[in-house]
ROBADREN-238735 format. One line per 3 residues: their letters; for each residue y, z, x of N, C-alpha, C, O. Coordinates in steps of 0.001 Angstrom, whole numbers, padded with zeros to 6 digits. Atoms other than C-alpha are relative to their C-alpha. Example, Ala and Ser with C-alpha at 12.3 -4.5 7.8 and 13.67 -1.06 7.14 Angstrom:
AS) -001190 000000 000890 -004500 007800 012300 001200 000000 000900 001181 000665 001936 | -001190 -000060 -000820 -001060 007140 013670 001090 000730 -000770 002198 000899 -000261
//
This chain:
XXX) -000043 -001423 -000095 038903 -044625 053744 -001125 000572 -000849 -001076 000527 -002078 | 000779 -000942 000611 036024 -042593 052927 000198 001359 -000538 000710 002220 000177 | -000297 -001178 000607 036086 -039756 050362 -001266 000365 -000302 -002073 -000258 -000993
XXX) 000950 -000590 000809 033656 -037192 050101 -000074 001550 000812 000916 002183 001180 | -000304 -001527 -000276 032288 -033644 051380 000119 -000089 001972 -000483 -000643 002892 | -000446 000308 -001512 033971 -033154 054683 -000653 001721 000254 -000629 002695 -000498
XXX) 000361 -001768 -000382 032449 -029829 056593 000971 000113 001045 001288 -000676 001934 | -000951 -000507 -000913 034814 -027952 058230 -000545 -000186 001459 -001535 -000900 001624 | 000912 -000252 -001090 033902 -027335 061735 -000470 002185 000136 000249 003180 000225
XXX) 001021 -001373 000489 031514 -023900 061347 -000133 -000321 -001056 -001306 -000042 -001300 | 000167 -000383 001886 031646 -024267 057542 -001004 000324 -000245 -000901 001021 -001253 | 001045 -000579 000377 028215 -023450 057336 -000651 000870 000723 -001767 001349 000523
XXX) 001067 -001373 -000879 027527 -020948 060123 000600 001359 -001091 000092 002414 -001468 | -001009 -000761 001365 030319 -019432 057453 -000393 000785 -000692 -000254 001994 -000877 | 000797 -000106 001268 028504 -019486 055024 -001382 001308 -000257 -001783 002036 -001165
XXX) 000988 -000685 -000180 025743 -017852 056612 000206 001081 000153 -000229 001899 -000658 | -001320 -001107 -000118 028094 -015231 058112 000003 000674 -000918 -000377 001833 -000748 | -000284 -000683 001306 028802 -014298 054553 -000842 000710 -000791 -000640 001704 -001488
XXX) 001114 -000610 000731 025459 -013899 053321 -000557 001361 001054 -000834 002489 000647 | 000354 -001071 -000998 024496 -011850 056511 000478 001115 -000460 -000262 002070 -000694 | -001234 -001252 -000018 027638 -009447 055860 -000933 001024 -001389 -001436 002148 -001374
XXX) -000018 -000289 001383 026854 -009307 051908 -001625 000504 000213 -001850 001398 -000603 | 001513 -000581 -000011 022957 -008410 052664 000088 001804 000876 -000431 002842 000466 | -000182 -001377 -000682 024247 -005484 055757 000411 000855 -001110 -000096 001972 -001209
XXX) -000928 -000893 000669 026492 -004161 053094 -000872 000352 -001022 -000659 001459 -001517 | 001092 -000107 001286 023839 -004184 050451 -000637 000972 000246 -000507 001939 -000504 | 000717 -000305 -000538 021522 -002825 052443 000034 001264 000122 -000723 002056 -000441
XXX) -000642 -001129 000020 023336 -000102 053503 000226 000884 -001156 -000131 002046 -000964 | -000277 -000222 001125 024309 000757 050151 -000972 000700 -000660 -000990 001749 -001303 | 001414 -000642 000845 020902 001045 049041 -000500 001236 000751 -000744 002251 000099
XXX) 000471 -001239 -001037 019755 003503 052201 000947 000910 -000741 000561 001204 -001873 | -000581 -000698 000289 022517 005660 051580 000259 000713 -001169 000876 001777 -001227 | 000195 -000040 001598 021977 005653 047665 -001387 001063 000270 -001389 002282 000096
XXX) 000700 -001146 000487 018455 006801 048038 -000443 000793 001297 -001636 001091 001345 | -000187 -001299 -001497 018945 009243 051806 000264 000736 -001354 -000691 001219 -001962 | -000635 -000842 000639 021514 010950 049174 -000796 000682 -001450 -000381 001725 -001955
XXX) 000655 -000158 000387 018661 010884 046682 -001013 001206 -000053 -001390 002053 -000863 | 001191 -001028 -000948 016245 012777 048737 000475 000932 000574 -000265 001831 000973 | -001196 -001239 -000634 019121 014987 050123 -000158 001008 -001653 -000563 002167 -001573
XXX) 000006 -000469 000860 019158 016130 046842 -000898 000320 -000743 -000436 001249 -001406 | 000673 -000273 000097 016120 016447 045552 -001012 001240 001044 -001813 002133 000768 | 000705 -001396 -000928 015082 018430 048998 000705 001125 -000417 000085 002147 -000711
XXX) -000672 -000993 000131 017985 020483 048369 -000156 001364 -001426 000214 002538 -001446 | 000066 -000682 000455 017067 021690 045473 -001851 000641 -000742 -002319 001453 -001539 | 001534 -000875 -000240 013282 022188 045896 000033 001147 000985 -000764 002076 000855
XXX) 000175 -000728 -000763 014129 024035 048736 000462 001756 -000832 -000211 002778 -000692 | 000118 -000506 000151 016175 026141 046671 -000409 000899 -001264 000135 001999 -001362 | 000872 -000281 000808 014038 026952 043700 -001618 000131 000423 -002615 000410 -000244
XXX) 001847 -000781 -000342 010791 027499 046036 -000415 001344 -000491 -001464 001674 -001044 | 000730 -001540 000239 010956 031263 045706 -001033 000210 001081 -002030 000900 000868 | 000377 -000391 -000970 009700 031471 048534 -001718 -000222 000186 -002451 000464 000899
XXX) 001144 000429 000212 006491 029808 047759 -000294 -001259 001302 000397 -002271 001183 | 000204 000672 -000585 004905 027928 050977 -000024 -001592 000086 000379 -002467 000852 | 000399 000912 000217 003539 025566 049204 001459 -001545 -000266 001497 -002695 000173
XXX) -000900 000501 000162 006765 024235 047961 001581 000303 001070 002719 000013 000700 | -000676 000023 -001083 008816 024876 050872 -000234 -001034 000647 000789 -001524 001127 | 000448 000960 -001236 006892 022159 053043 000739 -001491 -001035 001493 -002380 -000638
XXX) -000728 000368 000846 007744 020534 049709 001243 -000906 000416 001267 -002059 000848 | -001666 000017 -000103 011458 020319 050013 000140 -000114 001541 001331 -000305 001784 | -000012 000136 -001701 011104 020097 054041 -000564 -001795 000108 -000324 -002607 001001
XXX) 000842 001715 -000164 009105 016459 053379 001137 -000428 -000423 001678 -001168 000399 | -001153 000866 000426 012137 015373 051320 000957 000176 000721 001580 -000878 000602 | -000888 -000153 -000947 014684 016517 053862 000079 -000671 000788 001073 -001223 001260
XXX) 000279 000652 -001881 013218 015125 056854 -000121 -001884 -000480 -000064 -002682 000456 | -000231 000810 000482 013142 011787 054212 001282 -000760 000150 001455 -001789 000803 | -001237 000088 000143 016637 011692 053424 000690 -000072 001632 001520 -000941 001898
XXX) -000209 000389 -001316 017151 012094 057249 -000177 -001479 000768 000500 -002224 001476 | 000336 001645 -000692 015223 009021 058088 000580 -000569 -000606 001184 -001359 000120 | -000771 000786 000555 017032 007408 055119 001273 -000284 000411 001603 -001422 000078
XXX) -001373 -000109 -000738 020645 007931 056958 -000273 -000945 000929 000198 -002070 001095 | 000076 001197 -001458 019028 006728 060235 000195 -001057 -000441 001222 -001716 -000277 | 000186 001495 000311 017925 003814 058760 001326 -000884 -000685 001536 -002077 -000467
XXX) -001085 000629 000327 021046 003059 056999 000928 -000247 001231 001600 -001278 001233 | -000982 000210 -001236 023053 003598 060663 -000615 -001095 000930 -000106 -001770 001825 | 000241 001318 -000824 020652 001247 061792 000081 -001633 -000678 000311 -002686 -000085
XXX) -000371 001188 000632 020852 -001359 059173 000757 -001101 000679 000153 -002092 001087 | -000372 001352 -000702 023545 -003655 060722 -000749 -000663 001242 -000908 -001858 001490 | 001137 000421 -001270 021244 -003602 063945 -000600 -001271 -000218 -000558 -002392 000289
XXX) 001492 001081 000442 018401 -005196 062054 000662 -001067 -000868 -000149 -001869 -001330 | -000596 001453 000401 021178 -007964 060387 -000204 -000486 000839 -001018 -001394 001004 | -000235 001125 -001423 022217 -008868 063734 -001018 -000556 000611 -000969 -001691 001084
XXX) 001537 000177 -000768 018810 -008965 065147 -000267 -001598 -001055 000046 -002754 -000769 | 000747 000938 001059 017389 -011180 062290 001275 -001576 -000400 001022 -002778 -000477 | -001198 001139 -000602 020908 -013295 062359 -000081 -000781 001105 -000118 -002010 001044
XXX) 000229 001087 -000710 020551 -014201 065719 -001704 -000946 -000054 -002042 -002094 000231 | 001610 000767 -000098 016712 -015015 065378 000348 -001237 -000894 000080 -002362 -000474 | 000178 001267 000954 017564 -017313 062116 001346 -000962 000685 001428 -002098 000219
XXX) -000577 001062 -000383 020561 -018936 064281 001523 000211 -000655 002109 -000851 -000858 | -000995 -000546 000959 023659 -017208 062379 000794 000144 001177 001882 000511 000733 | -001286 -000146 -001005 025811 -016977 065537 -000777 001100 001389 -000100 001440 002360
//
């Protein structure tokens, strides 16, 4: 009788699985950290412009930031799965 490391059957697509998840979730985490960043920072250039052009476009660049930062966080799991199946993760 042989004793030693037995692999489940998947045990290591598992594995991979896990890291995938723990990177989406990360990932996410971070978008949404700095969207809410830039949400906030537009928000309050916009309202301390005074009505100054210059700093209006200002606070309109960080808005339209924080926007793409959301997208990109709603797309995040996308670009796991994508890059999962390419490396063979299921």
């Amino acid at each position: 009788m042989r004793r030693g490391r037995q692999l489940r059957h998947g045990g290591d697509s598992d594995q991979l699985g896990t890291v995938f998840t723990n990177i989406r979730t990360s990932l996410v985490g971070l978008l949404v950290t700095l969207a809410m960043l830039m949400l906030t920072i537009g928000g309050l250039r916009y309202l301390v412009a005074g009505g100054d052009p210059g700093e209006v476009q200002k606070a309109k660049v960080a808005l339209k930031a924080a926007a793409l930062g959301y997208g990109l966080a709603m797309l995040a799991p996308l670009f796991v799965n994508v890059l999962k199946r390419i490396v063979g993760g299921e």
